[in-house]
Every structure is written in structure tokens, then in C-alpha cells.
TIGU-485203 format. One record per atom (N, C-alpha, C): x, y negated, z. Coordinates in steps of 0.2 Angstrom, whole numbers, plus 5000, padded with zeros to 4 digits. Layout:
<nodes>
XYZ ...
</nodes>
This chain:
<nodes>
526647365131 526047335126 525447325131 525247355136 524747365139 524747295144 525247275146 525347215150 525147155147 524947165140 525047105135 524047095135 523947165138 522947165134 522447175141 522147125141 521547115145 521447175149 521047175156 520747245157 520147265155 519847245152 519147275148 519847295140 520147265137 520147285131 520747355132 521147355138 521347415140 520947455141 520447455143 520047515143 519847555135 519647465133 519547505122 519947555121 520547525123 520947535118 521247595121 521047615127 521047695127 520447725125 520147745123 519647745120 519747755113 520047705110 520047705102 520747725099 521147745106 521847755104 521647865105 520947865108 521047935109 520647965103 520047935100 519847935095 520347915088 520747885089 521247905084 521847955084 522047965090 522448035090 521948095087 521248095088 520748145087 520648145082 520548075077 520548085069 521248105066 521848095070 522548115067 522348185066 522248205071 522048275071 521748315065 520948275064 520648285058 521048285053 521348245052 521948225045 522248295043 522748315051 523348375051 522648425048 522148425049 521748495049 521348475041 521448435038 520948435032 521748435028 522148425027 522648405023 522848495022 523048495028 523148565028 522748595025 522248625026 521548655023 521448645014 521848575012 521848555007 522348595003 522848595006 523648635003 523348715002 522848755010 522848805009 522348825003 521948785002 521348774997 521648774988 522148734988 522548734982 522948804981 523148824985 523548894986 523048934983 522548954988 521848984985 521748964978 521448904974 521548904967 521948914963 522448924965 522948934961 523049004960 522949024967 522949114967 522349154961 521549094963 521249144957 521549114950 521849074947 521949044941 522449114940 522849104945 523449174944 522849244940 522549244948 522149334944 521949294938 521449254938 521049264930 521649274924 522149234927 522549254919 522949294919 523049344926 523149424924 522749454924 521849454924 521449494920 521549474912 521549424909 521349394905 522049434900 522749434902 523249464901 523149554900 522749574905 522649654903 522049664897 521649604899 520849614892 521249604888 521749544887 522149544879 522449594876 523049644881 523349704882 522849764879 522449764881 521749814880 521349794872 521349734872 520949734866 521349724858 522049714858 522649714857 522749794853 522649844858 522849924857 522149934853 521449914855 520849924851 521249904841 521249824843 521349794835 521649834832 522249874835 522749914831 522749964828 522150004834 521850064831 521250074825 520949984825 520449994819 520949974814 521649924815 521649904808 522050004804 522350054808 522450084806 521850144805 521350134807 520650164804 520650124796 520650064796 520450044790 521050064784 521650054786 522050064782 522050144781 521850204785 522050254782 521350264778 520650244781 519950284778 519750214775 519950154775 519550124770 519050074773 518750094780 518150074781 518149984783 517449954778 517749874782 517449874786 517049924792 516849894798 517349894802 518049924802 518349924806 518949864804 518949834800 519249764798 518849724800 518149724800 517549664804 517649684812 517649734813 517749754820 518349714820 519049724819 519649714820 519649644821 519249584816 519149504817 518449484822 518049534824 517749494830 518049524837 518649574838 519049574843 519449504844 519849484839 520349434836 519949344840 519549364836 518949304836 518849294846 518649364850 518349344855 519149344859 519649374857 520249324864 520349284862 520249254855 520449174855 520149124860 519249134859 519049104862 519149104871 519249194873 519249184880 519949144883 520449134878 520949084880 520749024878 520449004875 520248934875 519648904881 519448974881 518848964888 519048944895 519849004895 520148974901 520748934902 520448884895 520948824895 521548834895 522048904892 522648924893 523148924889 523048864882 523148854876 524148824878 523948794883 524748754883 525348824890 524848874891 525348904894 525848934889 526548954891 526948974888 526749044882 526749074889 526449144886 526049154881 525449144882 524849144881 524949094871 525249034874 525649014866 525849074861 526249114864 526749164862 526349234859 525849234863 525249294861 524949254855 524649214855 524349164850 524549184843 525149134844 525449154838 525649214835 525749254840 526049344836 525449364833 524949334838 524049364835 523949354830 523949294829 523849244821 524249264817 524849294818 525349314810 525049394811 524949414815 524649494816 523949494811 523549444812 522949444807 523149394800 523349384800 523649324794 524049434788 524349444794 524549504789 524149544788 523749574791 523049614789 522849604782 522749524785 522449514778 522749514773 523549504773 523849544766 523849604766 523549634770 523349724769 523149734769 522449724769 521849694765 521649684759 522149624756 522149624749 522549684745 523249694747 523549754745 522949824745 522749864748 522249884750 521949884745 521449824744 520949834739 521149824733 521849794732 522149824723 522049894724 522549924729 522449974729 521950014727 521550014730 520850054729 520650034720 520649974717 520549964713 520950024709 521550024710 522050024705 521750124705 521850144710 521750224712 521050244708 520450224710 519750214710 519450224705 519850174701 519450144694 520050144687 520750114690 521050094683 521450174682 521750194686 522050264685 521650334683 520950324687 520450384685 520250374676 520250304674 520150294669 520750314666 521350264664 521750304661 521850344660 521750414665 522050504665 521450504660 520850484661 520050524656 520150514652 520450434649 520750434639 521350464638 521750474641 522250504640 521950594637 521550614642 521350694644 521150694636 520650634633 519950654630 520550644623 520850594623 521250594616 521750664615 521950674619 522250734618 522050794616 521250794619 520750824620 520450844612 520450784609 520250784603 520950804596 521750804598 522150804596 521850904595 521850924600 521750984600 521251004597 520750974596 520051014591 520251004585 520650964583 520650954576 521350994574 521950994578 522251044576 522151134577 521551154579 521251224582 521351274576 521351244571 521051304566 521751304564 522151244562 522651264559 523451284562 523351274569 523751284574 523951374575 524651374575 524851444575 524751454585 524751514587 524751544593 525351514597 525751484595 526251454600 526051364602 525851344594 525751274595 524951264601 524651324603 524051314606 524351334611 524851354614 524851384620 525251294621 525651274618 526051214620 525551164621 524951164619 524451114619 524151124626 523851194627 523651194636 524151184640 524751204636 525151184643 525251104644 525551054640 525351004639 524550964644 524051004641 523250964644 523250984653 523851044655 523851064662 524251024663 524751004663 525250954665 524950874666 524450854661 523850824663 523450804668 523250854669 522950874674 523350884681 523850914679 524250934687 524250834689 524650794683 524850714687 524050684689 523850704690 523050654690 522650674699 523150764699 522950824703 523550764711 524050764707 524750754710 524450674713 524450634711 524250564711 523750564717 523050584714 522650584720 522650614724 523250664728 523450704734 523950644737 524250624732 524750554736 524250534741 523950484737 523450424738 523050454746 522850524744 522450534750 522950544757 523350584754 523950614761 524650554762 524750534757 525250484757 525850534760 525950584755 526650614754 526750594750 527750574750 528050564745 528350614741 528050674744 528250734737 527850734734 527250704732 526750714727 527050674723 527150594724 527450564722 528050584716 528350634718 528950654714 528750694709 528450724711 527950784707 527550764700 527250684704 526750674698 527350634693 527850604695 528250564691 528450644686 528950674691 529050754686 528550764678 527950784680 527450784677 527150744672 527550684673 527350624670 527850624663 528350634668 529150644662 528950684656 528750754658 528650814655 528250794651 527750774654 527050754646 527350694640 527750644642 527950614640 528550644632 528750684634 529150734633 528750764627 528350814631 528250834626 527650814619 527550744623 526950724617 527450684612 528050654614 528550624609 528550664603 528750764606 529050784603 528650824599 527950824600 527050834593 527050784589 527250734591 527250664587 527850674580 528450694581 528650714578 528450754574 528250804577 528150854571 527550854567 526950824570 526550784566 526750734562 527450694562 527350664558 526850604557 526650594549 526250544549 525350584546 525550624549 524550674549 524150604553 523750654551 523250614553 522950624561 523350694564 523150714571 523750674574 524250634573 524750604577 524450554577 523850524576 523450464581 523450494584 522950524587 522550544595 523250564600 523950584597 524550604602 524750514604 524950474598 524950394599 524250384604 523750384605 523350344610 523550374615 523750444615 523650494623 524550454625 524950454623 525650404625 525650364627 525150304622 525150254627 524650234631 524150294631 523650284640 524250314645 524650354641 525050384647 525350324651 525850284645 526350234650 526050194652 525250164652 524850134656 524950144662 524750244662 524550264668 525250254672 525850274669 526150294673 526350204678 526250154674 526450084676 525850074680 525150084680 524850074686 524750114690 525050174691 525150234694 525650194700 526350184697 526850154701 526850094704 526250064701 526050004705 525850014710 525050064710 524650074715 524950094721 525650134719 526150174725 526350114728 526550064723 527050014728 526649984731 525849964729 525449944734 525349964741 525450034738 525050094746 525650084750 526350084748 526950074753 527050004754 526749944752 526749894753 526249874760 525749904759 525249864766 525549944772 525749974769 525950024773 526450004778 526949974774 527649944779 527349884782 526749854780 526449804784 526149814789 525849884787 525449924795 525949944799 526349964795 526749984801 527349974804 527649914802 528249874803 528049814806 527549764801 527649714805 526949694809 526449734806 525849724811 526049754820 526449814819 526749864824 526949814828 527549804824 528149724830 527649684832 526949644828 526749584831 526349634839 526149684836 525649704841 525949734849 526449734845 527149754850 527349704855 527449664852 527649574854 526949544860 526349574857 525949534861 525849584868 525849654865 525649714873 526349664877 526949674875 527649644878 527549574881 527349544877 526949454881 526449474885 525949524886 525649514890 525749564897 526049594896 526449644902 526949594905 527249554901 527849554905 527549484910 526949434905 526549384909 526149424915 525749464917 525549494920 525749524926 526749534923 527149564928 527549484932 527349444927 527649364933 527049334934 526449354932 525849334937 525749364943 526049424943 526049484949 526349444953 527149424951 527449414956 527349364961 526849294953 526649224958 526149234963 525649264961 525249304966 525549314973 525849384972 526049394979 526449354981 526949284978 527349244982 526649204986 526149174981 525449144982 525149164990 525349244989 524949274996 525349255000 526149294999 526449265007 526349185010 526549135002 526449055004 525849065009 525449095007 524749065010 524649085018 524749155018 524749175024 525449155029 525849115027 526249085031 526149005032 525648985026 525248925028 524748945034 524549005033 524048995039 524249015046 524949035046 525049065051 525248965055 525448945049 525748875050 525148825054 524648845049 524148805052 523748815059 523748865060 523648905068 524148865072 524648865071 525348855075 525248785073 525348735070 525048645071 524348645073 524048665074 523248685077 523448685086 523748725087 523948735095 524248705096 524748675092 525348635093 524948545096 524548525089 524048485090 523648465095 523348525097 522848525101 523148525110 523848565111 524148535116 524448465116 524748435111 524948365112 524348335113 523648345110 523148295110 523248285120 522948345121 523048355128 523648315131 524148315130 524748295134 524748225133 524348205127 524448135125 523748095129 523448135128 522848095135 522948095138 523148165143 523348145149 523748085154 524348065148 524848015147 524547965148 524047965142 523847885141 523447865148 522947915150 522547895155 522847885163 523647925163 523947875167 524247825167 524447815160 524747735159 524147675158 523547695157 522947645156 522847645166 522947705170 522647695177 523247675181 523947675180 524447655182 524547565180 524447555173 524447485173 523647465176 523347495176 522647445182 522747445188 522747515192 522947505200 523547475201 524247505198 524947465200 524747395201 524747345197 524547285197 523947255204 523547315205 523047295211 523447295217 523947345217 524147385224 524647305225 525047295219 525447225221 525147195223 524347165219 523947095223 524047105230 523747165232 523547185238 524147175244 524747225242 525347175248 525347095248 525347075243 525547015241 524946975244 524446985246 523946945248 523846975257 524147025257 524347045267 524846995268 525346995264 526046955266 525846865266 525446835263 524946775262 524646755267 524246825269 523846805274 524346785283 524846815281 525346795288 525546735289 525446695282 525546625281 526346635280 526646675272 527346685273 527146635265 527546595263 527746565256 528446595253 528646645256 529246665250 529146735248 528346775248 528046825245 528146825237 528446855234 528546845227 527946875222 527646825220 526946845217 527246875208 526946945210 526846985204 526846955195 527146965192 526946925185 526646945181 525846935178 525446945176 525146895171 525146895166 524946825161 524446845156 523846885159 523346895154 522846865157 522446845153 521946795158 521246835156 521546885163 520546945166 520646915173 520446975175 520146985183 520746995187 521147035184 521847045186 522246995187 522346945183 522446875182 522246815185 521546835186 521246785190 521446795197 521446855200 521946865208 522546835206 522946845202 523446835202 523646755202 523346715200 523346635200 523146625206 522546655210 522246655217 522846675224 523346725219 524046735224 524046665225 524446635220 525046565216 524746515220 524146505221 523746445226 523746465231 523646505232 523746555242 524646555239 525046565236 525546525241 525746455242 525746415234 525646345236 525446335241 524846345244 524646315249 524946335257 525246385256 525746405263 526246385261 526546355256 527346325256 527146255257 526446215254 526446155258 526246155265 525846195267 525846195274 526546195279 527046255275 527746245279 528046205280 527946165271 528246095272 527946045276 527446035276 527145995280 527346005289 527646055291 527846075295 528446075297 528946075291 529546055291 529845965291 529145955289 529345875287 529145835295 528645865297 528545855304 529145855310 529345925310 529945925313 530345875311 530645865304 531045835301 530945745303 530245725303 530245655304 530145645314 530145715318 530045705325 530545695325 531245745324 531945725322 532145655321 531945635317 532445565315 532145525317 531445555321 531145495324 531645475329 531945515334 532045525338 532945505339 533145495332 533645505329 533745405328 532945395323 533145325323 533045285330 532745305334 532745285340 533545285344 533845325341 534545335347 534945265340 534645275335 535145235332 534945155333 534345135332 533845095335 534245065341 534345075348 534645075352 535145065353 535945115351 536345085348 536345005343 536045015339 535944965334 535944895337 535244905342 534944825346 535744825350 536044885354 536344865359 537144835354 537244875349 537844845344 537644765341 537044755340 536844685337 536844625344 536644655346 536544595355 537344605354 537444645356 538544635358 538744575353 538544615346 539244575340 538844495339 538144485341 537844425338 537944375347 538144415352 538244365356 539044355358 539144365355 539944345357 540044295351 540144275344 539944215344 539444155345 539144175349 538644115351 538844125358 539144165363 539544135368 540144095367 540344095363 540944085359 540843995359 540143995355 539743925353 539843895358 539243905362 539143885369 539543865371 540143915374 540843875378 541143815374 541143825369 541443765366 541143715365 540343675366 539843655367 539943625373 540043655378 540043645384 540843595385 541343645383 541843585384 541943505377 541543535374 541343455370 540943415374 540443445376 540343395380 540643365387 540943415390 541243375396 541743325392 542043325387 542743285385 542443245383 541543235379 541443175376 541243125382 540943165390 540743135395 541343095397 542043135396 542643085400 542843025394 542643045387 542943005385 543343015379 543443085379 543943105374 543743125368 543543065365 543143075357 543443135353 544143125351 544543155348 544643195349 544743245355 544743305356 544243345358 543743305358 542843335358 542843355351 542943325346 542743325339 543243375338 543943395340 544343425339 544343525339 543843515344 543543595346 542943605342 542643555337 541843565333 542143605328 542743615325 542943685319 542943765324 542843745331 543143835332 542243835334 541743785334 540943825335 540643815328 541043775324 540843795315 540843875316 541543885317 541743955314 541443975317 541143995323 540944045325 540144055326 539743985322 539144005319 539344045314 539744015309 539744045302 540044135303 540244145307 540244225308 539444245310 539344215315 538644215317 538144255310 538144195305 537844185296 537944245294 538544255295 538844325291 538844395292 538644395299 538444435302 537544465302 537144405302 536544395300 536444435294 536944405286 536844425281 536844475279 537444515283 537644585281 536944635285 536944605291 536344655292 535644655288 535444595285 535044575280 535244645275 535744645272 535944675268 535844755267 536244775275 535844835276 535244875276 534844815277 534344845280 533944845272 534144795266 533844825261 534044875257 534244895261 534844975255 534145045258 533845055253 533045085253 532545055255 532445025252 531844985254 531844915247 532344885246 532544855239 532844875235 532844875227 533144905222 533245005224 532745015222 532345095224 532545135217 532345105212 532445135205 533045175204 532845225201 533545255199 533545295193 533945305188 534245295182 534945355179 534745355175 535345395173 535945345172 536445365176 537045295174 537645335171 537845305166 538545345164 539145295169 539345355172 540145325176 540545285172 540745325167 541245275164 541245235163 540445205160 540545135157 540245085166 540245105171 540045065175 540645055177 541045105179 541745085182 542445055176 542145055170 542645005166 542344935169 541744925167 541544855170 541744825176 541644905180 541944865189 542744845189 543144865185 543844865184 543844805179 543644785175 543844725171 543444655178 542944685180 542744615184 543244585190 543644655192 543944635198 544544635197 544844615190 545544645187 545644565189 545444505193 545844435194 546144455200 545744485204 545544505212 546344565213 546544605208 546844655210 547644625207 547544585202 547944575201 548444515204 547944465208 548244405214 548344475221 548244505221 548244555226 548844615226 549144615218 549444675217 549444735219 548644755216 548544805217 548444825209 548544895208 548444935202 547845005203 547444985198 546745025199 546945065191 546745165193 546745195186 546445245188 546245265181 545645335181 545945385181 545845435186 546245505186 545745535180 545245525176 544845595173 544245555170 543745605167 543245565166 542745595171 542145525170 541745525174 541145565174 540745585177 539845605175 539445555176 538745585172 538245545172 537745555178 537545495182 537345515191 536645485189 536145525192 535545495193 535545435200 535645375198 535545345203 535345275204 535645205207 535445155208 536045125207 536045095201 536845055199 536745005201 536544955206 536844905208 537044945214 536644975218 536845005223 537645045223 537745095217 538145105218 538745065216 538645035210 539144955210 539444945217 539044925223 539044895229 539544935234 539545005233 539845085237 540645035233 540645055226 541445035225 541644985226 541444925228 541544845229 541644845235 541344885240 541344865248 542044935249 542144985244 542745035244 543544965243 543444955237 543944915235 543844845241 543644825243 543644775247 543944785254 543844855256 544144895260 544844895261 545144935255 545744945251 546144875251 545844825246 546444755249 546444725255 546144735259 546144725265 546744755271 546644825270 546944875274 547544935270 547444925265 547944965261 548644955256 548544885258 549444865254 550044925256 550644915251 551044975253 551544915248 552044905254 552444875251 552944905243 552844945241 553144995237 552844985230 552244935230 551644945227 550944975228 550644935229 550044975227 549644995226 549245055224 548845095219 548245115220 547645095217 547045135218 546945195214 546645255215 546645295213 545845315211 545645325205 544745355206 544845405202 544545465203 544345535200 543645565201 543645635198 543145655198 543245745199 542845775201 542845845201 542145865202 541945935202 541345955201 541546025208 541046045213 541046065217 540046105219 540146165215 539546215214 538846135211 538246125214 537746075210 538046005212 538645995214 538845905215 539445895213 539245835210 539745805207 539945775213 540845755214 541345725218 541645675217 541545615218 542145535215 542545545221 543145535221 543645515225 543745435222 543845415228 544245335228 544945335233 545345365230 546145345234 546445295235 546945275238 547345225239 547945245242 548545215242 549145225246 549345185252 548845175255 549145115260 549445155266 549145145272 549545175279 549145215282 548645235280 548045305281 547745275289 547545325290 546845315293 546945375300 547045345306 547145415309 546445465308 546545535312 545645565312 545145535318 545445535322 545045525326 544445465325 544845395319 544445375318 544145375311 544045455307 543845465303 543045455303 542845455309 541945455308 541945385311 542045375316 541845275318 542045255312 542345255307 542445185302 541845185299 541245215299 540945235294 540145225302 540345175306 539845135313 539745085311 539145055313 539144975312 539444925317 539844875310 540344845314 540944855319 541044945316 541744945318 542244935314 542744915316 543244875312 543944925315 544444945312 544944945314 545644895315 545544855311 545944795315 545544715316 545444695321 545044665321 545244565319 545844565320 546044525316 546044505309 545744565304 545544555299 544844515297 544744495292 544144475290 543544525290 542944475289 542644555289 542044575294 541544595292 540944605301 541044675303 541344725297 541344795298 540544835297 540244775291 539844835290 539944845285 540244845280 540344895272 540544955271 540844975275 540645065274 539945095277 539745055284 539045055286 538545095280 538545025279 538145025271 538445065265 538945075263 539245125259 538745195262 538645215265 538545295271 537745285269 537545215270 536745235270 536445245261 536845185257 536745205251 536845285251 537445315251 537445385249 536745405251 536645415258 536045435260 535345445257 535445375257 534645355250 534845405244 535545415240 535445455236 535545525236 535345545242 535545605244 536245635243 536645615245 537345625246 537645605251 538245595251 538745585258 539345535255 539645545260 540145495261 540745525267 541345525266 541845555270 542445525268 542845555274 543745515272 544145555272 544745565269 545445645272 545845565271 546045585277 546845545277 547345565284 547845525283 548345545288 548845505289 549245445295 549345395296 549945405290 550245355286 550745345283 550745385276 550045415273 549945455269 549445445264 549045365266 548445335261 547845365263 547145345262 546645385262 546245385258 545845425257 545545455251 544845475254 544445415252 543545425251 543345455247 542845525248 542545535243 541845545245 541345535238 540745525238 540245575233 539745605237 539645675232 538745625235 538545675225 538345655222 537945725219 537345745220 537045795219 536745785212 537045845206 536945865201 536245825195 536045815192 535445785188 535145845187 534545835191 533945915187 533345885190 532945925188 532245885190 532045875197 532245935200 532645895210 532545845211 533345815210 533545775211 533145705208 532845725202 532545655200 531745635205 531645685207 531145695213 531445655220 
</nodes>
């Protein structure tokens, strides 16, 4: 990444990459802090709703002890006590928003049916009370007073027995009235039994005065005391069933609810305990945790600096330390120093293009050094050729113009004697031997334009050049019986297609010259590929070529049979064209076994089009 960024913004970006590992840091250290923080309010959410759970428990055991003040003594401060205890934990569960917990639901409700039943003990109660207080005390009074009056008025006439039945009667009276209000007060059910007994009995015996009273006139007042009695005894039995009514309320199902809520709130308190102290371990495992990524943190920050600081001063120096051989090695004037690769465009960058010129310039200097050498060389080189040349050219251009001459010279003595006819008869052997003279002229004209004329060069597809060369020479091959085929297909050559056109024409021209085979004849062209150059063979079958004169055929104007037609410079010039294309030209043969030219031809790339 770093090779990719300036030197000024590698320096930022250490800088702002260590300020961001340092806000990482911050992040681990608030996030964390966050979790432990949550922990902590969850932890007091937990206590408040285990104090909140034991003030319930507590205020709970209050409510139950006043509703059984009220119920046993009556008092309604301790039923207004009982509802502003009721009132204040409702509210302190709505204060602490704790209406959808489970629990706390489950308290609610047992609360609410716990005072929902009060208050039918309550009602029960003050029938009660009514019924004890007012309608029963009245009752026993008209009963007492009518009976009361039965006795004054039977007093005089009444024998010693009928009066003693009469107090026993007004005592029995008395006793259910005695029996009733010791229930009421103590809430024994022997009194209970006693006063029914007592009740039976009066009943009893008032039936049986009624009878014997008859239709007197003191058997009213025994009729009113009978039916105050059955009054009494039907609200008598009432007021019981009242008093064991809110009774089995106080103490059955007020008990369960209260019971139900101490139980909901113990057993909440005892899974408050437990979240708590999970809360504490969490917590202090959080912090043991956060100590330990704290150091953990705090040494990577460091190892991560460190790091960066030497990959921020490793990618600065390393790249210097290259310039610096790399520009020792320059200065010795070497061009094959391999300059460092660097593509950011700083300071480092700018040496770095400043190598690439400092070598350019030492590789054109070498080359200009090499080309030196290279044209001392060929100076020296066309000099010896030069030489040979003038000495080859005087040779082959004076021997037909010695040629002339002689026969010049005996034209004229023969026209001097006389001998018209045989003067005239020797002017065909100094035709000819200008017209070699011509053609000799020509062809070295010829060579000498092979670079220096038709320069241009071109992508040429082979195949279609050499179909062409082969239909244009197919009159020439075929008065000649000769047979031309293509071993292969051909490539595409960066070159000069007349030029090369002219390599195959002065190759075949070669061929029907020197290479008949009575057996028939065949020219052969192919192709092959050889690491960056392309290979054309041009074979034939004729009587081959010794070696020795594998390289003179390929001299100007040498010929191997010189009887033939011909100056011998076409392969000359075949050798030089190659040349111009930077390629060659060679032969492989062997007497009686055909010989095979081939012509190589260096690869298409931007090289070669140079």
C-alpha cells in the first residue's frame, strides 16, 4: 500500500493511522465502560426491586395484622390504616415503573383480590355489627318486656308452680341474650350451641303457656314473646353466619392472598439475589476483562507503532539506499544498472526518473561507442570489399572489352586486306561481348540499389506473394519441367516485397539453370520457426553443391560453371538484400543430393520494424 502513496502523504498517513489505532482504543475503552455501566444499572434496578420486594413483604404482614385488629375489635382506623398501606405499594410499583414485571403482576393482583375481600369483610362486619348491636339487643328487650308483662298480669292468679315456670322461663331469656353476646365477643362455638339449646327451651316452654292459656287474654303477650323469639333466633343465626362468613374470609382467603404475596415476594427477592450476584460476578469478570484488553490494547498500540514506524522508515530509506547504488553504478558509466521501480510522482520519484536519464544516457553513449567501433569495422571491411570489388569489376569488365578489341583489331586487318566478308563475320563475337559488357553494367547498377532504392518495408503476407510468384513463372517452369510446391504455410515478414520477390526470382533462376535432374525436377519452398526467426527453405533436387564452394557462390560474379548464362551476381545480391533485412542467407548441400537455400528472416516486433 505504501509504494502506491507519496512521501509527504506516507508520513500523514502514519500519523493518522496511529491516531486511529488510538481512537480504536478509545472505542475498546468506552464500549466496554458502556457494557460495564449497563451491568451497574441493571445491578441497582435488581436492588431497588429487592428492597422494593421486602417493603412489600413488610408492609403486607402490617396490612394483615390491621385487617385482623379490625376484624376482631371493630376499629375503622385500622381498615383506613389497612388501605393507605395498600394505596402506598401500589403506587411505589408504579413509581418504579415495575407494572409489566412478572412478579410484581402477580403481587398486584393477589393485593387487589386481598383488598377486593376486605372489603366483603367489611360489609359482612357491619351487617354484623348491625345485626349484634341493634336488631338482636332489640329483639331479646320485646321479647323480655312482653313476657315481662305476661307475668304481672298472671301474678295474682298464678299458683307457686306457674311462677316458679315463669322465672325459669324469663332466666332462660336471659341466659340466650347472656350466650349470644359471649359468642359475638369470644367467637366460641359452644356458646353458640348453648344459646340455640336455650332458644329451643324457651320456645318450648312458651308453646306450652300458650296452651294452657288458651284463649285468655294473657296468651297475647306469650304470642308477641314467640314471635320476637323466632325473629330473634333467625337474626341471631344470621349474625353467626355473618361472623363465620367474613371469618373464613379473614382467615382462609385473605390468609392464602397474603400468603401468596409474602411467597411472591420472597421467592422474587430470592431470584433478585441470585441475578445480583450473577450481575456481580459478570461484572467483576467484565472488569477483570477490561484490564486485560486495556493491556492487551495498550501493548498492541505499541507493537503496532513500532511496526508502522518501520515500515513507514523502511519504505523511505530502502527506496533511497537503491537510488544511491544505482546512481554509484551510473556514475561508472554502466547502462545495464537495473533502475529500482518506483511510480509515485514525489521526491523519491523524481531521483528515480533522474536514474532512467542517467541511464539513457550511458546506454546512448555506449551505443554511440559500439556504432563507432561498428562503422570503424565495416569501414574497414568495405574497404577490403571495395577493393576486391574494383579488383573483381576491372577483371570481369575487361575481359569482354579485351575481347572487343581483339576482334576490332582483326576486323580491321581483314577489312585492310580485303576481306569484307569475314571482317563482317567476327562483328557478332564483339556484339556479344559488349552486350555482356551491358549486362554486367546492369547488374551491378542493380546491386548497388539493394538499400539505398525501394527502402520501404511493410508487413507482407508470404503466402499470398509466393502464390503470385508461382502462377507468374508457371510458363517458365513448365517449358523447363520443372515442378514448384509448398511444403507448409507461410508467415507474415516485415519487409520489402519487391525486394524480396527478387531473392526468389534470382533463387528459381539459379535452380533452372543448375539444377535439372533428369528423373524430374522439383522445387521445394517451406517454412519453420527457429527461437525469434522465421526460416524459408527453397530446395531443389538437382546435383548439389560441393562445400567448399558453399560460401564463394554467394561472391560477386562467381559462377560455377561458367559456360552457363549468367554474370553471377544473383545470389550476390540475394546475400545483400537479406542483409538490408537483417537476416542471412546460407546453403546445406552435398554433390548428388540437391541443395537447399535458406533465408532467415527476424520475427515482426517493434525491433525489427526499427
Amino acid at each position: 500500500m505504501f509504494k502506491k502513496l507519496k512521501l509527504k502523504n506516507r508520513i500523514y498517513t502514519g500519523f493518522i493511522t496511529i491516531g486511529l489505532i488510538s481512537l480504536g482504543m478509545a472505542l475498546v475503552s468506552i464500549v466496554t465502560f458502556y457494557y460495564a455501566n449497563d451491568n451497574f444499572s441493571y445491578f441497582v434496578q435488581s436492588s431497588s426491586k429487592s428492597h422494593l420486594a421486602l417493603s412489600i413483604s413488610r408492609d403486607v404482614l402490617e396490612i394483615q395484622r390491621q385487617a385482623l385488629i379490625y376484624t376482631h375489635e371493630g376499629h375503622q382506623s385500622a381498615a383506613d390504616r389497612m388501605h393507605e398501606i395498600y394505596q402506598r405499594i401500589s403506587a411505589q410499583i408504579k413509581q418504579e415503573n415495575q407494572q409489566d414485571s412478572k412478579y410484581f403482576q402477580e403481587i398486584i393482583k393477589h393485593l387487589d383480590t386481598y383488598v377486593e375481600t376486605f372489603k366483603q369483610v367489611q360489609q359482612q362486619r357491619t351487617r354484623q355489627v348491625t345485626l349484634v348491636n341493634t336488631e338482636i339487643r332489640s329483639l331479646a328487650s320485646e321479647a323480655e318486656n312482653h313476657f315481662l308483662k305476661h307475668i304481672e298480669q298472671t301474678s295474682s292468679s298464678a299458683d307457686i308452680s306457674a311462677q316458679l315456670n315463669n322465672q325459669r322461663i324469663l332466666s332462660s331469656l336471659l341466659l340466650i341474650e347472656k350466650y349470644a353476646m359471649r359468642y359475638f365477643d369470644l367467637l366460641d362455638s359452644k356458646d353458640i350451641v348453648l344459646a340455640k339449646e336455650s332458644i329451643f327451651r324457651v320456645q318450648n316452654s312458651l308453646h306450652a303457656l300458650q296452651k294452657q292459656h288458651g284463649a285468655q287474654l294473657t296468651a297475647e303477650h306469650i304470642l308477641q314473646t314467640i314471635q320476637y323469639m323466632n325473629n330473634y333466633e333467625q337474626v341471631f343465626l344470621e349474625a353467626v353466619q355473618r361472623t363465620r362468613g367474613y371469618l373464613i374470609l379473614v382467615n382462609v382467603v385473605m390468609s392464602a392472598e397474603a400468603y401468596e404475596i409474602i411467597y411472591r415476594s420472597k421467592r422474587m427477592g430470592r431470584q433478585l439475589e441470585q441475578e445480583m450476584n450473577m450481575i456481580e460476578a459478570n461484572t467483576l469478570a467484565l472488569m477483570q476483562q477490561v484490564i486485560t484488553i486495556m493491556l492487551l490494547s495498550g501493548a498492541t498500540f505499541l507493537i503496532l507503532i513500532t511496526l508502522f514506524s518501520i515500515l513507514i522508515s523502511r519504505s523511505i530509506t530502502k527506496p533511497i539506499a537503491r537510488l544511491t547504488d544505482t546512481f554509484i553504478a551510473l556514475a561508472k558509466g554502466s547502462h545495464q544498472t537495473k533502475i529500482p521501480t518506483y511510480e509515485i510522482q514525489d521526491e523519491i520519484g523524481a531521483l528515480t526518473k533522474a536514474a532512467i536519464v542517467f541511464k539513457e544516457k550511458n546506454k546512448q553513449t555506449e551505443d554511440l561507442l559500439t556504432q563507432s567501433k561498428q562503422l570503424t569495422a565495416d569501414l574497414a571491411r568495405s574497404n577490403d570489399e571495395l577493393e576486391q570489388f574494383v579488383y573483381t569489376v576491372s577483371h570481369d569488365l575487361k575481359s569482354p572489352l579485351v575481347t572487343s578489341m581483339g576482334f576490332i583489331g582483326i576486323i580491321q586487318k581483314l577489312a585492310t586486306a580485303g576481306k569484307m566478308e569475314e571482317a563482317v563475320g567476327k562483328l557478332d563475337r564483339v556484339v556479344n561481348a559488349n552486350r555482356r559488357m551491358g549486362q554486367l553494367i546492369n547488374d551491378l547498377l542493380e546491386l548497388s540499389r539493394v538499400g539505398r532504392i525501394d527502402t520501404d518495408k511493410t508487413a507482407i503476407d508470404l503466402n499470398n506473394l509466393l502464390d503470385g510468384f508461382r502462377k507468374n513463372h508457371a510458363n517458365e517452369l513448365s517449358s523447363s519441367s520443372f515442378t514448384l510446391a509448398f511444403d507448409s504455410e507461410f508467415p507474415t515478414l516485415y519487409a520489402n516485397e519487391s525486394r524480396i520477390l527478387q531473392v526468389f526470382e534470382n533463387l528459381l533462376g539459379n535452380a533452372l539453370k543448375y539444377a535439372t535432374n533428369p528423373n524430374g525436377s522439383v522445387i521445394n519452398i517451406g517454412a519453420s520457426e527457429a527461437e525469434e526467426n522465421h526460416l524459408i527453405y527453397f530446395k531443389d533436387n538437382g546435383p548439389g553443391i560441393d562445400k567448399a564452394y558453399h560460401k564463394k557462390i554467394f561472391r560477386l560474379f562467381y559462377r560455377l560453371n561458367n559456360e552457363m548464362e549468367g554474370t553471377g551476381i544473383g545470389l550476390a545480391v540475394a546475400a545483400k538484400v537479406m542483409k538490408f533485412h537483417n537476416g542471412s542467407i546460407w546453403v546445406e548441400s552435398k554433390p548428388n543430393n540437391g541443395a537447399t537455400f535458406w533465408l532467415k528472416f527476424p520475427k515482426i516486433n517493434e525491433e525489427t520494424k526499427q
